[in-house]
N, C-alpha and C positions, 0 to 999 in steps of 0.2 A: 564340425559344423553343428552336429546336435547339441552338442554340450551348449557351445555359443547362445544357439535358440534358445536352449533352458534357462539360462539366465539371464534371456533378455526376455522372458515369458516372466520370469522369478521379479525380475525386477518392476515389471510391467507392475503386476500384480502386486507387490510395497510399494509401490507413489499410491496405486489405487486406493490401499487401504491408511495411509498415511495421510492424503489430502480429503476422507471420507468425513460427509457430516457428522457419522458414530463416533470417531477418532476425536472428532474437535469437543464431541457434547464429553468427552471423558476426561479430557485434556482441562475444563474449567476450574478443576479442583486438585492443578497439580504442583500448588504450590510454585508457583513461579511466575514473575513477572511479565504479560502479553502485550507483547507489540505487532499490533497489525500494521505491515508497511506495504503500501499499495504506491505502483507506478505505472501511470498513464502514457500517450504515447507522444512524447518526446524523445529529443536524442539524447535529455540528460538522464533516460533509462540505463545505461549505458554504466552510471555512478555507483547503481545498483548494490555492486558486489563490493566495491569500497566502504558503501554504509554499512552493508551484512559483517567483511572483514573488522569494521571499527568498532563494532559491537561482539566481535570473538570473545573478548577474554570475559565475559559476566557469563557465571554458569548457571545463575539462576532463572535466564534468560528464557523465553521462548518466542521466538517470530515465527509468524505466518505472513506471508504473503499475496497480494490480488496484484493478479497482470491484466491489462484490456486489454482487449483484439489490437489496440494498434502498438501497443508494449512490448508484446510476444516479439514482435517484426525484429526488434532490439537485440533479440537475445536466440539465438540462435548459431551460436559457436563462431559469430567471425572471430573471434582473438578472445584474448585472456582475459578481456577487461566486459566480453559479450557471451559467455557461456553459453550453453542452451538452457532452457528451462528445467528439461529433468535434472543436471547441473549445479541446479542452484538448487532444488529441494535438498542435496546432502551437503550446503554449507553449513559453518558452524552456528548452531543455536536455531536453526533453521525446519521447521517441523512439520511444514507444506507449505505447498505452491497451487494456489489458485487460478481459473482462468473462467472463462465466462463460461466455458461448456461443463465445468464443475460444478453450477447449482442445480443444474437438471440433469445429472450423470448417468440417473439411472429411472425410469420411469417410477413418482411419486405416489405413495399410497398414502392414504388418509392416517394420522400417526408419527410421519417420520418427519425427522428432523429438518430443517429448511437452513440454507447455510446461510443466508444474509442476513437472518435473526438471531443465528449462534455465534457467527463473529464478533456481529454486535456487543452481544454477551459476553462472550469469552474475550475480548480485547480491553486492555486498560489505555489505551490511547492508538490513535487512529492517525498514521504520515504518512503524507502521500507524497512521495517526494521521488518524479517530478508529477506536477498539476500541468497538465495542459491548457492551453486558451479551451478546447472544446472541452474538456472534463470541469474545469472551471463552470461555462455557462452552463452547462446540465447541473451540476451541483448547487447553484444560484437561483435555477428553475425548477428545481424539485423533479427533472428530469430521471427516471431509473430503468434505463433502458438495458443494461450490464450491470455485474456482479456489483464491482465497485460502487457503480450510482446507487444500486437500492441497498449496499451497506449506508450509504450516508444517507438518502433516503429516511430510512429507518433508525437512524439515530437518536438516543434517549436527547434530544438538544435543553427539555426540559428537566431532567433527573426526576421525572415521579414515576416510571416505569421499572427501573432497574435498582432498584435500592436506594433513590435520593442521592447516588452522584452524578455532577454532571462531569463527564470523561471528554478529554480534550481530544480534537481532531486539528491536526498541526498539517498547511501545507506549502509545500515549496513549488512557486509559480515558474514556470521556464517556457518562455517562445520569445519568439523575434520581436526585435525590436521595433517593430511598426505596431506587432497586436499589443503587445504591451501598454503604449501608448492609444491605441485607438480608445475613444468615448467608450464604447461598449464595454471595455475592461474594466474603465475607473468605476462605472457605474455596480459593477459587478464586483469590484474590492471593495465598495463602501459597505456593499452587505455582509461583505464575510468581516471586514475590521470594525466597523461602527455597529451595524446591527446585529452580528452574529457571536462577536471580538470582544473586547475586553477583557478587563480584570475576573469578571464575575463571567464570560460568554463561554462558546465553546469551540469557538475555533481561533487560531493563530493563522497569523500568516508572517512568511519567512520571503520577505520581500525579494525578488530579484534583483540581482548585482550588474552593473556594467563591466562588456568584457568582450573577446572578438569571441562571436556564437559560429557555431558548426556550419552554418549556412553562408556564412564570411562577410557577413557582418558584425560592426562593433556598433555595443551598447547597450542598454537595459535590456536583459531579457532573461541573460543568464541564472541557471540557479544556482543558490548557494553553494559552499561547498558542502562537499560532502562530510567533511570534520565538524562544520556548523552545528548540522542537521543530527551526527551522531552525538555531542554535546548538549542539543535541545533533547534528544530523548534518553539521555540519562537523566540529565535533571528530572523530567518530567515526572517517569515511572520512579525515580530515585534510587538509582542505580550508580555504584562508589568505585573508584577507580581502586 
């Protein structure tokens, strides 16, 4: 039984130091590719570990992760395809796991690093996959109420900040087929594809597919696959099979 404790004290204590804002600020210069991949709370949270597994084999790889309060719910060891979260910080290529009570982890003193401006930094491209309807209008309204919102929040969208790139934020939409469709959506994808989007913009949008959705209904809502989504961000970061 002691032992036991020891090592879930031991373990405790490496996610602490693994998911810590010191770890990320060392982590920017380590030569290797940063995919921040962030998922919101839908059921296609769920996809998770299929996007993490199809990105195994690139060693040069590094992913970090942002879960929301409603994400977490996902992922909690029902099955194989639902882990729990500390779970997924030791998959492959996988170098922490974020959650909202991670930017304020430990009471701030003047000096220390602030993690929604080091992700920023340290990430060469930004998926969110899946986007929720509600993560959606928060990121349309300049919303930063969680971790996630004020990484996008705080996004160089101009590139004069960060070295004069502008770094792509790619994301993948999933809800039901009604929100999909409501007015308020379309109005809220024009900004991310017309005003935000393009050739020259900084965000992508990885439209949803039609399909019967977990809620048992068929029809737009679905998100991509998940081999889609793992093929947009090898391209992206350029990364070779």
């Amino acid at each position: 039984m002691l032992h036991h404790t020891q090592n879930g004290r031991d373990l405790h204590h490496d996610l602490l130091v693994r998911n810590s804002p010191e770890a990320l600020e060392k982590a920017r210069n380590d030569g290797k590719l940063h995919v921040l991949l962030a998922a919101s709370g839908s059921v296609a949270t769920i996809k998770l570990v299929q996007i993490i597994d199809g990105l195994a084999e690139h060693r040069n790889l590094s992913i970090r992760i942002i879960l929301t309060s409603s994400a977490v719910h996902f992922l909690a060891g029902q099955s194989h395809e639902q882990p729990t979260v500390s779970a997924v910080n030791y998959m492959p290529n996988v170098d922490a796991v974020y959650t909202d009570s991670s930017e304020w982890a430990k009471p701030w003193k003047r000096g220390a690093p602030i993690l929604h401006i080091n992700l920023r930094k340290w990430a060469d491209v930004l998926v969110i996959a899946p986007l929720s309807a509600n993560t959606m209008a928060k990121m349309v309204n300049g919303i930063c109420d969680s971790l996630l919102t004020s990484v996008l929040r705080a996004w160089d969208a101009t590139g004069t900040v960060d070295g004069g790139v502008i770094k792509k934020i790619i994301v993948a939409p999933s809800m039901n087929t009604a929100m999909w469709r409501h007015p308020v959506t379309a109005k809220q994808l024009k900004t991310l594809e017309e005003e935000w989007g393009g050739e020259n913009g900084w965000v992508e949008v990885l439209r949803p597919v039609s399909k019967a959705l977990a809620c048992g209904d068929v029809g737009e809502g679905g998100m991509v696959s998940w081999q889609t989504i793992v093929a947009i961000i090898e391209t992206k970061v350029g990364l070779r099979k």
